[in-house]
Structures are given as structure tokens and as C-alpha cells.
N, C-alpha and C positions, 0 to 999 in steps of 0.2 A: 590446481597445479600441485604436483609433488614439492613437498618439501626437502630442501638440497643441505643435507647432511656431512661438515667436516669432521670425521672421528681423529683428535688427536692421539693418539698411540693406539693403533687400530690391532696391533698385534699383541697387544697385553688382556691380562681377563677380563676388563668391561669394554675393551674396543672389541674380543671377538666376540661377547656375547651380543655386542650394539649392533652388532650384523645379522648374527641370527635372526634381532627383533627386526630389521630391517626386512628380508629374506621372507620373514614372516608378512609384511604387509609392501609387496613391489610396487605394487598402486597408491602408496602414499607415501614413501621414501624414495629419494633416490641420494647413489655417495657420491660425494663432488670432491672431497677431496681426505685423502688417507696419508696418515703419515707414521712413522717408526722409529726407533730410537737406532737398536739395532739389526734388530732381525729381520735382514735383508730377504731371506728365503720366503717367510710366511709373508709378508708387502708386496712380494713379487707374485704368488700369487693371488693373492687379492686382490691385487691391480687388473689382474688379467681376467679376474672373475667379474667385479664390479666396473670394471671400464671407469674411472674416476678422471674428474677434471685434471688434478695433479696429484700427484705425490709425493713426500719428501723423507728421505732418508738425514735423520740428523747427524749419522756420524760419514763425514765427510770421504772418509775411506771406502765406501761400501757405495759410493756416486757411479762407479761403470759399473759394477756389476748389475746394480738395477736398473741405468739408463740401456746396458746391453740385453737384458730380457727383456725391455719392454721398446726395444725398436722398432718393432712391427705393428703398437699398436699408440692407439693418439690420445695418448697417456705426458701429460707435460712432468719430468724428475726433475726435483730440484735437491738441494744437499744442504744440511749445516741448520744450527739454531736459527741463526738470522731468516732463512728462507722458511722458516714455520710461521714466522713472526707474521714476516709478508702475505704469504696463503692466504691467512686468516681472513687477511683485508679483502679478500674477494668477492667484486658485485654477486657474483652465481653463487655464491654459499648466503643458505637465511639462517641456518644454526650451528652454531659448534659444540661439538660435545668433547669436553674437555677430558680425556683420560691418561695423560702423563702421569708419571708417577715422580713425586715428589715438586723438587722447585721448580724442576723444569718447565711445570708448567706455568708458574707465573705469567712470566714476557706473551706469551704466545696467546692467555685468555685476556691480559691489558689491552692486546691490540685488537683482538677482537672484538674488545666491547668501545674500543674507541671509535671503531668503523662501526659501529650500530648492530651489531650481534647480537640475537641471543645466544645465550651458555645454557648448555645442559652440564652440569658442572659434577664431577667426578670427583676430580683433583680439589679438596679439602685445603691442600698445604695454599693454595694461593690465597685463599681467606685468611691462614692464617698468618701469615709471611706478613700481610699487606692488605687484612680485613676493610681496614678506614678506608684508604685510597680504592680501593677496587668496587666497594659500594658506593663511595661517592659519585665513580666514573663511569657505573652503569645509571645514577639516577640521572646524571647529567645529557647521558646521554639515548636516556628512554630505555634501557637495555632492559627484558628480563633476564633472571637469572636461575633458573630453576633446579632447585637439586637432584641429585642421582646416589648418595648418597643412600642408603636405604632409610636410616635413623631420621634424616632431615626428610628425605623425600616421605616418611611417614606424617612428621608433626607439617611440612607443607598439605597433606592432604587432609587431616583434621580441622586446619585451619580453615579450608575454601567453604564460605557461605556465613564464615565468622568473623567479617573486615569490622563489624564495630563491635563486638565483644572483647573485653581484655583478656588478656592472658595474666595467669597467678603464675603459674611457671613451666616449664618444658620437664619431660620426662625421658629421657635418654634411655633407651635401654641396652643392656651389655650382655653378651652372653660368660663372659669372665673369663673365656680364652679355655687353652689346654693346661693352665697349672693354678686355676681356680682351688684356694683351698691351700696350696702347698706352702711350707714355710721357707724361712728366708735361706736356712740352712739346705734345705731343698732346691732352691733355686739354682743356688752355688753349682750342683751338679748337671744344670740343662746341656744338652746337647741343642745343634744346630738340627738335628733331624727332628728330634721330639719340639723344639719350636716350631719348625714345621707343618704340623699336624693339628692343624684348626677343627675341631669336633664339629664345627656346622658349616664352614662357606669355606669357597674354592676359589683361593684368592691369591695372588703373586707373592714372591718371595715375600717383596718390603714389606707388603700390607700383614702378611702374615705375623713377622714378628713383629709390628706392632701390634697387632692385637692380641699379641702374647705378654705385651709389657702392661699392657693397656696405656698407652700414649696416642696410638689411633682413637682411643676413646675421649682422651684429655683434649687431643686436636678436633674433636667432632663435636666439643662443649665451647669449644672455642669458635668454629665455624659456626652452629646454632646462633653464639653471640650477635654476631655480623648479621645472618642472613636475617633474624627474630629478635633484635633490638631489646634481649633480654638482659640484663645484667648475668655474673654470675651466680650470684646467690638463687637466682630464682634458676636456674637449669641443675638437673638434679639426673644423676648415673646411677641405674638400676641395676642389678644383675640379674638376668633374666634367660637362666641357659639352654630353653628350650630354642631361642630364635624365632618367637613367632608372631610375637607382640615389639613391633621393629621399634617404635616409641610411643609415647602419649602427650597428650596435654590437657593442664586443668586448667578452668579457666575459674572469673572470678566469683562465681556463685559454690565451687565446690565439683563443678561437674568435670567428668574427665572423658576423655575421646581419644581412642587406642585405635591406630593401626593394623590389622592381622595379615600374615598371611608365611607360605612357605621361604622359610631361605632363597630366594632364587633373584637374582641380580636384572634378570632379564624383568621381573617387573615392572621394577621404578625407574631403570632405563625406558622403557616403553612408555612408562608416565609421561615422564621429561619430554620426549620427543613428541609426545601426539598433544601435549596440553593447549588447550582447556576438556581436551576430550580423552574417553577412556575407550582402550580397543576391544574389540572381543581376541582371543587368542586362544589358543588347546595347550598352555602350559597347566602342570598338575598341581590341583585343587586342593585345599586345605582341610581337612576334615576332623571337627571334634573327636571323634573314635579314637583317633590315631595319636591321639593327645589329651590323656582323662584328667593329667592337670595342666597346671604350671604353676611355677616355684619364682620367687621372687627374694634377695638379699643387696643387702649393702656392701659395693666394693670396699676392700681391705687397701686405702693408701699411703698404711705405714711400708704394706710387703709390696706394694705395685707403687711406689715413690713416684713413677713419671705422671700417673694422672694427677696427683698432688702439684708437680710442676708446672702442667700443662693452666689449672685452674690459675696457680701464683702468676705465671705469666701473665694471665689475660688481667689479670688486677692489676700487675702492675705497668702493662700496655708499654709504648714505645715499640721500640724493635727486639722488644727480648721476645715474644714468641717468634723472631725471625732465626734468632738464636736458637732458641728451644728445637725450632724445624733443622736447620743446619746440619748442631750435635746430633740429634738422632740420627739424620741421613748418613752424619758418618760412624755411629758407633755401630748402628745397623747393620752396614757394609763389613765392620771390622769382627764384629759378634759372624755374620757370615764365611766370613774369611778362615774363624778360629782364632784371629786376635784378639778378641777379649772376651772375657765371661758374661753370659748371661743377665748375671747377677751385678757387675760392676758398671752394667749400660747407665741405670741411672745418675750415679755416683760424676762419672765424668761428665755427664750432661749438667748436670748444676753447677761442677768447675767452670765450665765454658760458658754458662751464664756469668755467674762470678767475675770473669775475665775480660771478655770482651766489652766494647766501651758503650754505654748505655746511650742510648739517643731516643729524648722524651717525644720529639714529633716529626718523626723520619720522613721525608719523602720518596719516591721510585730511585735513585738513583745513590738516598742511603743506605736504604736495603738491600741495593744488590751490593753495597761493598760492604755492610754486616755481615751479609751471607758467606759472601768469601773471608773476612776475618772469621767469623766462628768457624769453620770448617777448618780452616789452616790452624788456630790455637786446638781446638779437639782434638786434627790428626795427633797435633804434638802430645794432649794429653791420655790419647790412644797409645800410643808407642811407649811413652813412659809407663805405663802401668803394665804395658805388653813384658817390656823389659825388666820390672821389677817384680813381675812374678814368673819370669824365667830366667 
């Protein structure tokens, strides 16, 4: 039987590449259910292309337009957060592959894995928002969890055939973004275009400039945490700007097991979806020639302060990485905007830790009202520095 495939944000970079890899093997996938935040235009074709169980457009406005293109065919729309929530739950869907960007995705892989889901798991921030809760609820409830992530979906693939071997510690690796190298005074001058401009993977706005602050690196030490029951100390960020060597692991004799392979997303999406098995495929192949080294340094996290955060967080647990997630979301948006510098992202991100009120053992429903306090103090501490240096 095909396995029946919900792409959460099927219109974003790893929802369209999840389709290629689909596209790619018809005889073992089929989409059951597609969904989109906003981009009603590209959903509506896709829908039309994949013929899918349902689809839902999250922003409530954009509900006839797509239930009007797809009248003709037996396509079930629905609209709004709540109705992603619902989907998930669906008998006919065996996997979801989580690709929202940011919190959004929380709510939508909870229920997932409450209905007995597997997650092919994209969306990092839900680990990190709500790491405890979401691993407990998939043990609970038999769920795997498998990452998609490239970093994870490597040290996952080193691991397989080493259940009783220990791990000494995880090896992360970074490619160090586009202003590897620059100083702080440098920083001061980034443009939103030149953050932009990722030297190896072709990735969404958000992700981008995270991985320009390296806080997408800080959240993926943190995700590691959760999924490989590693402490911090033992997970360990590489620089490594070739991209080719995704991550490692040593384990406790000394010995270490690296990952290889091209930048390309469509991989370890393919992992995710077909595991325990690997596919054949005609993407383009890896070749020492083409790479006579690689180069290997330690991130700088006096000048990249957010991965410095990212680590404090997970030490100091409760809901401050829920915080840490929040702030980013919004200074990200406001650095997009042109509201604030480049350089001043991390500075208000620690305010808004600083601020909002700490809670040592949060449950789902303190989280989401962290989520909304951090975000509502940030705008405020967005604005005020907007204003004060104009």
C-alpha cells in the first residue's frame, strides 16, 4: 500500500521539494492532505495536480477563493489554524510531514501525534517551544518521530545499527552563514538583501535569516537535545562551510560517523518518508573531485550572541526557549520589515527573555500564553529601539 502523506505547508521550500521527492516515487506515495498558510495560488494548484483528501488554507480570507477553484474537483477546503489541527487527526493520513514555519507549527504536530502519527518533522521550533511535552506524547503514544532537518537527519542516520552503543557527544555542523568572519561593527551595516543570500541552501525568507544570525543553529542544538537525550555540553557546533559533512557523531570508544553528501533538501526528506528504507533516486551525486578539502572552525558566539542564547536557554529549561522562539519570530519579521538592525536582533532577544515571566514546568496551554506574552513585550521592545534610533 502507498503511504498517505499530510505535507504541512506544502507551498513553502521543503513542502515543494516533499513533492518533487513524491513525484519522484508515485508507487509509494500518495498526498492526502495539503495545506498553506497563504499562498492560495500555488495550493490551488497543487490541489489540482495531486488530487488530495483535503486542503486547508490557514488564513481564513483566502477560504472562497480556493474552495471556488476547486469546485469541480473532490477536493474537501477547509480554512483557519483550528481546521489544520483537525486534518491531522485523519484515519487516511499514516504520516505528516511537518513543514510550517515557525510556531505555527506546534498545535498542528500535538495533534498529530496524539492521533498516533508519524512526524517527518521539518519544523525544529516545535521541539523547541515544547521539546519535554511533545517527546513525552509521542512515547506515549508509540509515535515515531523522524527528522528532516538535514543536521538531525544526519546524526539520525549514523546512529541506525548503534541502539547499544553510547554516544560521547553530537557533532553539529554549520556552514557559518553569509557574514562568517565579519565583525560586529560589520554587522551594524547588513542589509535585508545581503542576509538574504545563503552561500549553500535555498531556503525561505525566515530560515534564511536565521541562519545568518546563527540562531537556526542554536535552535537545532536544542532540537538534537529532545530528539538524542544529549545534554548540552555534550552537543558540539562546527563550522564547516563547505556543507557537505551535514553532522557527526562520536561515540564512546573515540570513533566518529559523519554524514556526506550534496546540499540538497530533497535527500533527508526522502529519508524521513521512506524509513526504515533508502530509495534509489537520479539526484546529483557527491564527488571528492569537486571538493579537494574541507575546512573545519569554531563558531564566534561573542559576534553571533543568538547561538550563545540558544545554548543558555536549553540550560536553563522552563519556557524560556519558548521565549527565545517567540523573540526571534518577531525581530526576524521586524529586521525584514527594516525595523530594526541586523545587528540589534540579539540584544532585544535577551530583553525579552529578561522580561517575560519565567515558568520552571510549563504545560501546552502555558506555552501558548508565553508565546503570546513574549511576542507582545518584543513588539514593544522592537518599537522602542525602532524609535530611538530614528
Amino acid at each position: 500500500m502507498k503511504r498517505r502523506i499530510a505535507i504541512l505547508g506544502s507551498t513553502g521550500s521543503i513542502g515543494t521539494k516533499s513533492l518533487e521527492v513524491i513525484d519522484e516515487n508515485p508507487d509509494i506515495f500518495e498526498v492526502e492532505v495539503l495545506t498553506a498558510n497563504n499562498n492560495e495560488g500555488l495550493l490551488i494548484k497543487q490541489a489540482k495536480k495531486y488530487q488530495p483528501n483535503a486542503v486547508v488554507i490557514a488564513n481564513n480570507r483566502k477560504y472562497n477563493a480556493v474552495k471556488d477553484a476547486l469546485k469541480q474537483h473532490p477536493v474537501k477546503v477547509y480554512a483557519g489554524s483550528n481546521s489544520i489541527n483537525q486534518v491531522v487527526q485523519m484515519d487516511t493520513i499514516d504520516m505528516v510531514l511537518t513543514a510550517m514555519v515557525g510556531y505555527s507549527g506546534l498545535m498542528p504536530t500535538y495533534y498529530a501525534i496524539k492521533s498516533g502519527k508519524d512526524i517527518a518533522l521539518a519544523n525544529k521550533e516545535t521541539l523547541v517551544v515544547a521539546g519535554e511535552i511533545v517527546t513525552r506524547l509521542a512515547k506515549e503514544n508509540k509515535v515515531g518521530i523522524i527528522p528532516v532537518d538535514s543536521e538531525h537527519s544526519a546524526v539520525f542516520q549514523c546512529l541506525a545499527g548503534e541502539l547499544n552503543n553510547s554516544l560521547e557527544k553530537i557533532i553539529l555542523t554549520c556552514s557559518g552563514g553569509p557574514f562568517r568572519g565579519k565583525t560586529q561593527e560589520e554587522l551594524a551595516d547588513i542589509t535585508v538583501d545581503m542576509a538574504l543570500e545563503h552561500p549553500n541552501w535555498d531556503m525561505g525568507k525566515k530560515i534564511t535569516i536565521d541562519s545568518a544570525t546563527l540562531i537556526n543553529k542554536g535552535f537545532e542544538v536544542i532540537e538534537a537535545h529532545w530528539l538524542f537525550g544529549l545534554p548540552s555540553s555534550k552537543i558540539e557546533v562546527v563550522v564547516h562551510p563547505q556543507s557537505i559533512i551535514h553532522s557527526m557523531v562520536q561515540f564512546e570508544d573515540g570513533s566518529i560517523k559523519a554524514q556526506l553528501g550534496l546540499p540538497d533538501m530533497r535527500l533527508p526528506i526522502q529519508y524521513a518518508l521512506s524509513y526504515p528504507h533508502r530509495l534509489k533516486n537520479n539526484f546529483s551525486r557527491f564527488s571528492f573531485h569537486d571538493y579537494p578539502y574541507f575546512s573545519f572552525e569554531q563558531p564566534d558566539i561573542k559576534i553571533f550572541r543568538n547561538l550563545a542564547l540558544a545554548y543558555e536557554a536549553l540550560e536553563t529549561g522552563g519556557n524560556i526557549p519558548c521565549i527565545l522562539n517567540a523573540a526571534n519570530e518577531i525581530v526576524v519579521k521586524a529586521f525584514l520589515e527594516g525595523k530594526t538592525a541586523f545587528s540589534d536582533m540579539p540584544a532585544i532577544i535577551e530583553k525579552a527573555i529578561q522580561k517575560v515571566s519565567f515558568i520552571k514546568d510549563p504545560g501546552i496551554e502555558d506555552l501558548i500564553q508565553t508565546n503570546s506574552e513574549a511576542r507582545r513585550i518584543t513588539e514593544l521592545l522592537t518599537e522602542k529601539k525602532y524609535h530611538n534610533n530614528n
